[in-house]
C-alpha positions as CSV (number, residue, x, y, z in Angstrom):
1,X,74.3,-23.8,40.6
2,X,71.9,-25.9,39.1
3,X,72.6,-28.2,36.6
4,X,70.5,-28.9,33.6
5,X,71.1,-32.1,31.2
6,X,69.1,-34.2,28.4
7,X,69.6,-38.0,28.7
8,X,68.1,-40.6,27.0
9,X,65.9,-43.1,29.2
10,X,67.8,-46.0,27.3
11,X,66.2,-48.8,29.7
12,X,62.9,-47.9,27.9
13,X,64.2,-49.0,24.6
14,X,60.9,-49.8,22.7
15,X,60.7,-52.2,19.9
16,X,62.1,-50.0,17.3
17,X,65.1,-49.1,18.6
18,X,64.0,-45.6,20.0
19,X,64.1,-44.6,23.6
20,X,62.3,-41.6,25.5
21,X,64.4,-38.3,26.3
22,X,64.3,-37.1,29.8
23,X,65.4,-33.6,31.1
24,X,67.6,-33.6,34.1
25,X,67.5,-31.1,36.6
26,X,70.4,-31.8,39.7
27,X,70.7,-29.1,42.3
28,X,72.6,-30.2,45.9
29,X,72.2,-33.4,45.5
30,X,68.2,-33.5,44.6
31,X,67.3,-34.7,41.1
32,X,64.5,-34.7,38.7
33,X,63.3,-35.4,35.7
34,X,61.1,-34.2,33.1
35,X,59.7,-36.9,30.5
36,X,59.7,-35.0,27.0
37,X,57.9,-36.3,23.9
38,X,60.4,-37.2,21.9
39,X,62.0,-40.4,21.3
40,X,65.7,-41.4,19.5
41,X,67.3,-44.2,17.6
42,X,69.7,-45.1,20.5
43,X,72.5,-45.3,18.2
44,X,71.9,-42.5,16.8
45,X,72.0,-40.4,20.0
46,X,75.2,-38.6,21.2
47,X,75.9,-39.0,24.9
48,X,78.3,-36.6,25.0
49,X,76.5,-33.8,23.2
50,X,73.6,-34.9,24.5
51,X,71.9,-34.6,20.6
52,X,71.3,-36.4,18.3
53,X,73.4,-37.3,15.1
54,X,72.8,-35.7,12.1
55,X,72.2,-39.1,10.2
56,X,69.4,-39.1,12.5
57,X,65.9,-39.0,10.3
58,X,64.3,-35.1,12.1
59,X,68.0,-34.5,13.5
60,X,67.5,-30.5,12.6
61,X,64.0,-30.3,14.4
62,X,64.9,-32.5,17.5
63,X,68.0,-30.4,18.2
64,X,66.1,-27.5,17.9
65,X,63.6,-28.8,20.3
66,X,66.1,-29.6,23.0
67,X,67.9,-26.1,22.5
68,X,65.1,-24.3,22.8
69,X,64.6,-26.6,26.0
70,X,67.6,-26.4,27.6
71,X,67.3,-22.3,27.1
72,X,64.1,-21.7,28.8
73,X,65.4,-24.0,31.3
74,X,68.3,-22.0,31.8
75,X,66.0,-18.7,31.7
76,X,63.7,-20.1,34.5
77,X,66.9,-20.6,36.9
78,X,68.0,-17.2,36.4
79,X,64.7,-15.9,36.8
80,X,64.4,-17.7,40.5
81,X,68.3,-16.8,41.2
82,X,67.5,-13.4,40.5
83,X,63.9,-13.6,42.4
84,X,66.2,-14.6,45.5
85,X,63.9,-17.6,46.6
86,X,65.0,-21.0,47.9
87,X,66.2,-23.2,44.4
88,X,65.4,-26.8,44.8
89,X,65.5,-29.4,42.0
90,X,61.8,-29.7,42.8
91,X,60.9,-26.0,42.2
92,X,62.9,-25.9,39.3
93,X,61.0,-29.3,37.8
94,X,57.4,-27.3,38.5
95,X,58.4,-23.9,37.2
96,X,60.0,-25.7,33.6
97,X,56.7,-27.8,33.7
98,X,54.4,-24.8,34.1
99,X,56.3,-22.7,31.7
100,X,55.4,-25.6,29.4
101,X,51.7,-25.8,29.9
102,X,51.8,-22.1,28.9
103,X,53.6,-22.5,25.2
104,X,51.9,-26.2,24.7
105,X,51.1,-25.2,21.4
106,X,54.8,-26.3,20.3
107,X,55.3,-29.2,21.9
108,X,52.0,-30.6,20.3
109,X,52.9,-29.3,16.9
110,X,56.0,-31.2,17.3
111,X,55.0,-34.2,18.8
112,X,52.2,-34.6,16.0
113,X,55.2,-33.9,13.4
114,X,56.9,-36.8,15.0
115,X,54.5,-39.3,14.8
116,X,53.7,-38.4,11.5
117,X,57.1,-38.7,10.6
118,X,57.0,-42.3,12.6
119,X,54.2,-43.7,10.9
120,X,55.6,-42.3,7.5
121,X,58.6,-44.8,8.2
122,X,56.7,-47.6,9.2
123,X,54.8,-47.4,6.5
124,X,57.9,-48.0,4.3
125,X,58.5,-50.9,6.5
């Protein structure tokens, strides 16, 4: 079975602390990743949840995200389980990534949130 994770890129820690989340597709052996756009206060993320805190500033919006992620994830697997077709990590990486490109709209609205949000706290800076 495929396995499906979120893990924060934390060797791409920028200057404020925040590093890039990655989705994590393993299946025998094979991995890939998926760059999302969101970024997380490091300390503020939870390796073992794999979410972030809720003293995290957008905590609510960026776990909702990464739900709603990790369930179409899971939905696409099924989908080529039940489809009976050859599962590779690859596959699974291009179906996720084309799924996406079909409900952009949400990724954009949140990615525009959060940068609103970012430049709102630099502001206060």
């Amino acid at each position: 079975m495929p396995a499906i994770s979120i893990i924060a890129h934390t060797r791409r820690e920028d200057d404020h602390g925040r590093v890039p989340l990655r989705l994590r597709i393993a299946h025998r052996g094979e991995k890939r990743f998926i760059a999302l756009p969101v970024k997380v206060l490091l300390g503020k993320w939870s390796v073992d949840k794999r979410r972030v805190t809720g003293t995290h500033p957008d905590s609510g919006e960026i776990n909702a995200f990464l739900s709603d992620l990790g369930r179409a994830a899971f939905s696409i697997i099924s989908q080529l389980e039940r489809a009976e077709t050859l599962i590779t990590a690859q596959r699974i990486k291009d179906e996720i990534q084309e799924e996406r490109e079909k409900g952009k709209g949400a990724p954009k609205a949140f990615l525009a949130f959060s940068r609103e949000k970012v430049e709102g706290y630099k502001r206060r800076s």
